[in-house]
Every structure is written in C-alpha cells, then in structure tokens.
PDB file of N, H, CA, C and O in Angstrom:
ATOM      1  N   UNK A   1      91.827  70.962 166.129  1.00  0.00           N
ATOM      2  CA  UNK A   1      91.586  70.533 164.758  1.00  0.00           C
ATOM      3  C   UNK A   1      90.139  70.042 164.620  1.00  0.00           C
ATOM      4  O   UNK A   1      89.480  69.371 165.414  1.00  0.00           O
ATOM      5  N   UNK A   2      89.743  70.632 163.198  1.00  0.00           N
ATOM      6  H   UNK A   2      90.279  71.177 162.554  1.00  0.00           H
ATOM      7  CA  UNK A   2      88.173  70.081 163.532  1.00  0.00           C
ATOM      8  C   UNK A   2      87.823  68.815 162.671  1.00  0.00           C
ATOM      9  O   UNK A   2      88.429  68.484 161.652  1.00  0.00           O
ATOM     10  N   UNK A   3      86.675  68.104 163.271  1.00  0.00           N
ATOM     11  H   UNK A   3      86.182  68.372 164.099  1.00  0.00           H
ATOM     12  CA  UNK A   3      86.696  66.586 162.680  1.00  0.00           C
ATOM     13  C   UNK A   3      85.746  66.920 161.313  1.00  0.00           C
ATOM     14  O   UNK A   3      85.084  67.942 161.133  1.00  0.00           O
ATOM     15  N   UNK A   4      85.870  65.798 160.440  1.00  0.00           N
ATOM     16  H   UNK A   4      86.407  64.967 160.586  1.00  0.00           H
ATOM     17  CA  UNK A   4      85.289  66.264 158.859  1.00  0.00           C
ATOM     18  C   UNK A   4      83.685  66.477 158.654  1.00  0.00           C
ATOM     19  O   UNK A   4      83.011  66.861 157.697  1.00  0.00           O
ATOM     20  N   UNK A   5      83.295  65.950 160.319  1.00  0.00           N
ATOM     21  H   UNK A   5      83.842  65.638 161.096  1.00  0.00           H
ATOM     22  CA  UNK A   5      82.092  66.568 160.168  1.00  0.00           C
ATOM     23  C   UNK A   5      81.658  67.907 160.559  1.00  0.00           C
ATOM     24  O   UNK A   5      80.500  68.177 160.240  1.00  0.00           O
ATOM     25  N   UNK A   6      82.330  68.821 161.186  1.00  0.00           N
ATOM     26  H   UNK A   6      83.271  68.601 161.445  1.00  0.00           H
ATOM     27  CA  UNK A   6      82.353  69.358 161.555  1.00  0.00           C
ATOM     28  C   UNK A   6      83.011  70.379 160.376  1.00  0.00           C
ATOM     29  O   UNK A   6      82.442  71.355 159.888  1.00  0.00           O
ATOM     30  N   UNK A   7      83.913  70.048 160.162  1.00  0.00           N
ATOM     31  H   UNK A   7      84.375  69.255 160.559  1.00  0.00           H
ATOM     32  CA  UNK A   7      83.867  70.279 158.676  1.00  0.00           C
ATOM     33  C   UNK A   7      82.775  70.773 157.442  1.00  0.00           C
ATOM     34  O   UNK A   7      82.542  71.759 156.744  1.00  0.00           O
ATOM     35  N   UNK A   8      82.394  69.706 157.624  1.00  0.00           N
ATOM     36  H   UNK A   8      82.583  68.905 158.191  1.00  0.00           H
ATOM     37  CA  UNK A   8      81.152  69.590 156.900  1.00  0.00           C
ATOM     38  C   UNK A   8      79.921  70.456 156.899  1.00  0.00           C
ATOM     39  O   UNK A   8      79.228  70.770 155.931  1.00  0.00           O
ATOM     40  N   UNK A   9      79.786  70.770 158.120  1.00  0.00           N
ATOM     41  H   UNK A   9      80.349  70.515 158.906  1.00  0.00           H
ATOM     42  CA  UNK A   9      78.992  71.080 158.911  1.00  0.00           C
ATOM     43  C   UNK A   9      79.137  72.428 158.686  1.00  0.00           C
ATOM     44  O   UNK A   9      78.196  73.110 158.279  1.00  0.00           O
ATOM     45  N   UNK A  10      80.189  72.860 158.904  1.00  0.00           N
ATOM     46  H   UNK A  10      80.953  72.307 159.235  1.00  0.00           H
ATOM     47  CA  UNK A  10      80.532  74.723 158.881  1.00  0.00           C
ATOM     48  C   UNK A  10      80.836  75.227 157.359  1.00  0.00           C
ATOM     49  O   UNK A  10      80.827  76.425 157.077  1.00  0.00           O
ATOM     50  N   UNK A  11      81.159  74.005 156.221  1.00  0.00           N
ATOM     51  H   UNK A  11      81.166  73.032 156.450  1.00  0.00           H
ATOM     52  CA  UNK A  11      80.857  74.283 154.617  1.00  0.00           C
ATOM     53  C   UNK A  11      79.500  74.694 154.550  1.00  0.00           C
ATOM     54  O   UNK A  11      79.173  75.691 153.905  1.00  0.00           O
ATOM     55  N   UNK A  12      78.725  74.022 155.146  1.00  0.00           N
ATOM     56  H   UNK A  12      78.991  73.213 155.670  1.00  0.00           H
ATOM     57  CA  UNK A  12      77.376  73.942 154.460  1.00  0.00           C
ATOM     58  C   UNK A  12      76.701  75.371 155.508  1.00  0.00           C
ATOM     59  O   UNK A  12      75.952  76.219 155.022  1.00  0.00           O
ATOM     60  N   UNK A  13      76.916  75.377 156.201  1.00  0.00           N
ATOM     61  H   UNK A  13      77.524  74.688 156.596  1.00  0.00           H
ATOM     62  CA  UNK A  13      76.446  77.088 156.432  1.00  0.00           C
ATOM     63  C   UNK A  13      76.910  78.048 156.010  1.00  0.00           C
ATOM     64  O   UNK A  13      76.220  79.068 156.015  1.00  0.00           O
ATOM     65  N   UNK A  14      78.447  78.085 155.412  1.00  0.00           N
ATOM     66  H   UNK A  14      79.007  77.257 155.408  1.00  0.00           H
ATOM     67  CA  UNK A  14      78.860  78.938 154.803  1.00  0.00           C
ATOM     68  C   UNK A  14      78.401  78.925 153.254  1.00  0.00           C
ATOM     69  O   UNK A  14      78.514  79.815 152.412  1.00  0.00           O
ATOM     70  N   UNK A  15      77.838  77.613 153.147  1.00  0.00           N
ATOM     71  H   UNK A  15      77.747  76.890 153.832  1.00  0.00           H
ATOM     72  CA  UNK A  15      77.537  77.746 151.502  1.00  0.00           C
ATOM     73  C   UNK A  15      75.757  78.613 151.739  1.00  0.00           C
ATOM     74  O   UNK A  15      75.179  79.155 150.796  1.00  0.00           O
ATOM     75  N   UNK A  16      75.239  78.554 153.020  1.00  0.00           N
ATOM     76  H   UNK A  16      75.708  78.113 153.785  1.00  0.00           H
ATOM     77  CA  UNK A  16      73.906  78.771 152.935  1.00  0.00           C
ATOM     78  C   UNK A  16      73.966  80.485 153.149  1.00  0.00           C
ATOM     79  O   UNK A  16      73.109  81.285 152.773  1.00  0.00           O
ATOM     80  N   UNK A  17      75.270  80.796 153.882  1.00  0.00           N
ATOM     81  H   UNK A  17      75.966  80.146 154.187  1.00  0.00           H
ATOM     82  CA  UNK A  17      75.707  82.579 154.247  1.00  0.00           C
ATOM     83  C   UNK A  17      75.721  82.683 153.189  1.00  0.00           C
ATOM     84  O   UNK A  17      74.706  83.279 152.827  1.00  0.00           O
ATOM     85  N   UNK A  18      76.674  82.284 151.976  1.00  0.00           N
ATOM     86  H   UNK A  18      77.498  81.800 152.270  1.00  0.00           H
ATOM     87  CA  UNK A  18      76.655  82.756 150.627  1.00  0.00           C
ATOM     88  C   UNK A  18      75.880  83.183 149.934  1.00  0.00           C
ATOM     89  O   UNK A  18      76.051  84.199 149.261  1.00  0.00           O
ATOM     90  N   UNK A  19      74.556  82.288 149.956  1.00  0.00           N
ATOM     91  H   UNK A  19      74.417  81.463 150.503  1.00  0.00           H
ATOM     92  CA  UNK A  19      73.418  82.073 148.739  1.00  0.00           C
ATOM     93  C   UNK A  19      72.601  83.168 149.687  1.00  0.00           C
ATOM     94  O   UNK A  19      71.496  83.412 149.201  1.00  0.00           O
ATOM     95  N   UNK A  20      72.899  83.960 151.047  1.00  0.00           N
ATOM     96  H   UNK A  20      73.796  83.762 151.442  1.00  0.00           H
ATOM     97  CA  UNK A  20      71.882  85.238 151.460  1.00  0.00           C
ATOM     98  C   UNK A  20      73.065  86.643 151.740  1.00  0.00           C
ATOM     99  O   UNK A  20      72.868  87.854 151.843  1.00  0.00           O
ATOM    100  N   UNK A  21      74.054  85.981 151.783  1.00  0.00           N
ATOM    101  H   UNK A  21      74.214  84.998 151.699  1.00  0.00           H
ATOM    102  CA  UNK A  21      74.652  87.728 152.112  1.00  0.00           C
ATOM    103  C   UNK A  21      75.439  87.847 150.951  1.00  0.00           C
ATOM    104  O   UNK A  21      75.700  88.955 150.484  1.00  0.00           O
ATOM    105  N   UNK A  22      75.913  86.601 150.354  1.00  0.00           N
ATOM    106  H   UNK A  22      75.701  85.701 150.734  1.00  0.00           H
ATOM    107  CA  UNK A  22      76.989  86.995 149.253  1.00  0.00           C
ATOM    108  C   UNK A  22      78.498  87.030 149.423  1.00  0.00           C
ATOM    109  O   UNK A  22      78.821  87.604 150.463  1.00  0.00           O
ATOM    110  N   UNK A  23      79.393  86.632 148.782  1.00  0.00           N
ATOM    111  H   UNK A  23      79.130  86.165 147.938  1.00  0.00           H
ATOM    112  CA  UNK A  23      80.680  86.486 148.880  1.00  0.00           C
ATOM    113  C   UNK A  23      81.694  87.499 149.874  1.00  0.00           C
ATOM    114  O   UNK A  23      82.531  87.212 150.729  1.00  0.00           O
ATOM    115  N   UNK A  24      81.344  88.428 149.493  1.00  0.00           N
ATOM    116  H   UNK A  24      80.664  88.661 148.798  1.00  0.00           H
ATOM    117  CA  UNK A  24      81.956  89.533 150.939  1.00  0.00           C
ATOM    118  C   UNK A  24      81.490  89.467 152.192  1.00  0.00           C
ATOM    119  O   UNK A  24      82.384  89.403 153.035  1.00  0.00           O
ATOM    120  N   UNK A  25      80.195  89.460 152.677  1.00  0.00           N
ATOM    121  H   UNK A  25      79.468  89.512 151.992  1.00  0.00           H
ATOM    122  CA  UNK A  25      79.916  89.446 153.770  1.00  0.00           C
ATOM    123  C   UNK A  25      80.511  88.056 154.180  1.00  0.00           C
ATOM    124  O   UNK A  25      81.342  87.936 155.080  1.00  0.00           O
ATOM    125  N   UNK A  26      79.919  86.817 153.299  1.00  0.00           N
ATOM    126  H   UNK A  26      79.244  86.915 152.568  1.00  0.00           H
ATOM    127  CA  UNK A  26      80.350  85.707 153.681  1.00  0.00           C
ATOM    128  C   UNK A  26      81.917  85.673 154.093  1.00  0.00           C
ATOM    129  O   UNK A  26      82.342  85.311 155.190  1.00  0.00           O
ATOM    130  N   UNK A  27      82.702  86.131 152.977  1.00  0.00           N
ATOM    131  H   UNK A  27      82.357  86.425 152.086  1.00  0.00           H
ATOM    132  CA  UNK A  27      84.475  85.993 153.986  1.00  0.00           C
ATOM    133  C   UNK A  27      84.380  87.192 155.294  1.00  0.00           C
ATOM    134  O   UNK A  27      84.820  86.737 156.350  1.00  0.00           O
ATOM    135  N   UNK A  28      84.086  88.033 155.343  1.00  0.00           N
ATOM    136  H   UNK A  28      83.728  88.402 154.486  1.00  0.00           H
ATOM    137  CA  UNK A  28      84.207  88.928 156.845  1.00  0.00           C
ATOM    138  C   UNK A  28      83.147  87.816 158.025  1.00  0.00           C
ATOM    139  O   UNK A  28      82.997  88.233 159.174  1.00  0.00           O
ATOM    140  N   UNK A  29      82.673  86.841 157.735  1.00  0.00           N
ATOM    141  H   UNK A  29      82.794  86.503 156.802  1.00  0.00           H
ATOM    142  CA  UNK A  29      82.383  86.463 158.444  1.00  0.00           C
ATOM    143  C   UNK A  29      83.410  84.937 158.846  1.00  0.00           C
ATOM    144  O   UNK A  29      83.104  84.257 159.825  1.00  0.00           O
ATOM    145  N   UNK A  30      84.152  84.705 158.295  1.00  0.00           N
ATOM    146  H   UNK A  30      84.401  85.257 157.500  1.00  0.00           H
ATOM    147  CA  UNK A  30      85.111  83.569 158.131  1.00  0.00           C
ATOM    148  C   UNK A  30      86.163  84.211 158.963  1.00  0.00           C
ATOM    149  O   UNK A  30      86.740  83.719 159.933  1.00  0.00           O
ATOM    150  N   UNK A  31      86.357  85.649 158.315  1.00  0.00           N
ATOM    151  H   UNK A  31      85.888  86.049 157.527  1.00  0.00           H
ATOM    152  CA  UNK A  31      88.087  86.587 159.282  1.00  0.00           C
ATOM    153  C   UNK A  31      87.313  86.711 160.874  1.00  0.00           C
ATOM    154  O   UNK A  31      88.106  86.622 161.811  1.00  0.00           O
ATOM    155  N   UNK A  32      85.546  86.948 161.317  1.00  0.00           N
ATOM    156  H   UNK A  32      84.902  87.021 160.556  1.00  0.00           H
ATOM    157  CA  UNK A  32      85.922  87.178 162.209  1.00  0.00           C
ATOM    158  C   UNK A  32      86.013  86.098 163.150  1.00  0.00           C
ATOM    159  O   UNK A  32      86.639  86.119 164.210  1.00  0.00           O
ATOM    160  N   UNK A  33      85.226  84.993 162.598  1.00  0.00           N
ATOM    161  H   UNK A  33      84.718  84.976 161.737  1.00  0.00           H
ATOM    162  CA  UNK A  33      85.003  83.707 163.391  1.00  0.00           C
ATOM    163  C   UNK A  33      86.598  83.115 163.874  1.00  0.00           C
ATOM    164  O   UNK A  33      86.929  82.807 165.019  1.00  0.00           O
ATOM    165  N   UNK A  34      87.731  83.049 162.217  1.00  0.00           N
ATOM    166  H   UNK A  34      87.462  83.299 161.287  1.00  0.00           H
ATOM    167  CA  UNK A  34      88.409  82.058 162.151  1.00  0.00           C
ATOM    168  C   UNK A  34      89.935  82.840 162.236  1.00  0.00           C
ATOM    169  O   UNK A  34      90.943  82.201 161.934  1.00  0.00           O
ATOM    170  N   UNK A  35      90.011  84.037 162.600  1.00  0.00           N
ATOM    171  H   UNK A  35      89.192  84.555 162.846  1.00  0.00           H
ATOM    172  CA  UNK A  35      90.788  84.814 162.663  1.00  0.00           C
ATOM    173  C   UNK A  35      92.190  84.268 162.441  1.00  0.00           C
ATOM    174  O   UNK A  35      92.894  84.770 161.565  1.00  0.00           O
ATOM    175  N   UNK A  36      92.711  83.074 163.337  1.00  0.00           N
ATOM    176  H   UNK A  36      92.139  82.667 164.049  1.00  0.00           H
ATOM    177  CA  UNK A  36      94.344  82.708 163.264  1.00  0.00           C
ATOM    178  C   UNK A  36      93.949  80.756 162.235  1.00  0.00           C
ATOM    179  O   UNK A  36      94.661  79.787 161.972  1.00  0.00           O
ATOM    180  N   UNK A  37      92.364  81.129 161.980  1.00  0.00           N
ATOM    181  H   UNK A  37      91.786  81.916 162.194  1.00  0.00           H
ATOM    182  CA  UNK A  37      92.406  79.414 161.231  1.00  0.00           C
ATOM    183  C   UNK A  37      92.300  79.963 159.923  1.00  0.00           C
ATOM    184  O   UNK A  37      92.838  79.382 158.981  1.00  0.00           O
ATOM    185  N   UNK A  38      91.774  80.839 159.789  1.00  0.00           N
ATOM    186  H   UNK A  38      91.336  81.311 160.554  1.00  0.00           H
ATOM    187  CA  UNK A  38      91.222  80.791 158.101  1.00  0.00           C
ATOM    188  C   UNK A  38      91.893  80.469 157.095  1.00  0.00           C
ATOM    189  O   UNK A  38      91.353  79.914 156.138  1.00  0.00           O
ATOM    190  N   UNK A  39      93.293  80.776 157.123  1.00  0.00           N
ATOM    191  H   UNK A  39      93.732  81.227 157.900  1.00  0.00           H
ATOM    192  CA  UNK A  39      93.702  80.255 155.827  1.00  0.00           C
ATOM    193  C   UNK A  39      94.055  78.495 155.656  1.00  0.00           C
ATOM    194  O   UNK A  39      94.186  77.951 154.560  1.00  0.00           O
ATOM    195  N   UNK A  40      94.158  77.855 156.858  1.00  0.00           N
ATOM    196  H   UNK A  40      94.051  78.297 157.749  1.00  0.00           H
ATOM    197  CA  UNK A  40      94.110  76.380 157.031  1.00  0.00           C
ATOM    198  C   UNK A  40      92.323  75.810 156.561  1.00  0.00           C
ATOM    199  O   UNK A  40      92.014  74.702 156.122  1.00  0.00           O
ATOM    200  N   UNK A  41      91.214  77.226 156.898  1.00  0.00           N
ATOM    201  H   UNK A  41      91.465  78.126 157.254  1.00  0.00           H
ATOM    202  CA  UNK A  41      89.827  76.168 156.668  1.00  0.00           C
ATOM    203  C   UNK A  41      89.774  75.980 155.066  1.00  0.00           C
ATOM    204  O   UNK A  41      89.731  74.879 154.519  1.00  0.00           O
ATOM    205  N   UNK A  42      89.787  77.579 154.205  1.00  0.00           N
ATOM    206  H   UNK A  42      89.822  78.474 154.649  1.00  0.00           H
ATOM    207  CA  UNK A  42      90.285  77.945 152.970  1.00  0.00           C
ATOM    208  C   UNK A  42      90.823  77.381 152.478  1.00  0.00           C
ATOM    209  O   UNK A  42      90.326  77.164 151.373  1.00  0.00           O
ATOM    210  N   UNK A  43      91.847  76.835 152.658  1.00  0.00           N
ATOM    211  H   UNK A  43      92.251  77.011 153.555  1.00  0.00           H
ATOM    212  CA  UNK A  43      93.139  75.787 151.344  1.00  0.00           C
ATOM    213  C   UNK A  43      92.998  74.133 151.743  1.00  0.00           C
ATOM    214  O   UNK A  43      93.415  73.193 151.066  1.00  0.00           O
ATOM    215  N   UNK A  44      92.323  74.071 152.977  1.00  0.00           N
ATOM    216  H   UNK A  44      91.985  74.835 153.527  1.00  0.00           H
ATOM    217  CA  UNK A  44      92.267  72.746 153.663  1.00  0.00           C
ATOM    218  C   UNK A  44      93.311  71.813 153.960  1.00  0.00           C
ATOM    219  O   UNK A  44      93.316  70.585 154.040  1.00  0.00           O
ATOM    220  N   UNK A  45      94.531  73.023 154.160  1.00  0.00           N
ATOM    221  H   UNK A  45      94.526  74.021 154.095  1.00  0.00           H
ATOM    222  CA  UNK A  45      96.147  72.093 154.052  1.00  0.00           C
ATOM    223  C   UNK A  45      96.398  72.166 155.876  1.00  0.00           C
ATOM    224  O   UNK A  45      95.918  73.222 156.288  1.00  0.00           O
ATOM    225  N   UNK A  46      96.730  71.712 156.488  1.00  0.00           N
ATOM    226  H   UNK A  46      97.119  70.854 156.153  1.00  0.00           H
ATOM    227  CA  UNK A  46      97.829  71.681 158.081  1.00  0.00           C
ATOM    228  C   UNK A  46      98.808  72.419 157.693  1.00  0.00           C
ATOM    229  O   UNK A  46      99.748  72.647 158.454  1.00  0.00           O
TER     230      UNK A  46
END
C-alpha cells in the first residue's frame, strides 16, 4: 500500500505525463506500471 506521499508524488507526475503526452498515452502508462493496482490508484477506494 502506498503512503499519501507517495501518493502524491506519482499524481503529480502523472499530472506532468498528461500536460506532454496526453490522456491516452498517460493511462497506457498507468495499465503498464499498475497492472493488478490501477483501478484501486484511479477510484482511490481499498
């Protein structure tokens, strides 16, 4: 489980992937990193 900074931490590069590759590249890069997490980083639920 990751701590909220860390958290934090991986929002804000994904907000910085966004603003250069754009919303698609940015999620294929979430499926390949977060493969069995993504939908827990996404909704932010356990």
């Amino acid at each position: 489980m990751l701590s909220v900074l860390q958290k934090k931490d991986i929002l804000e590069k994904f907000l910085l992937l966004h603003q250069c590759f754009g919303l698609e590249q940015m999620l294929l890069i979430v499926f390949m990193h977060f493969p069995a997490d993504w939908p827990r980083l996404v909704t932010g639920r356990y």
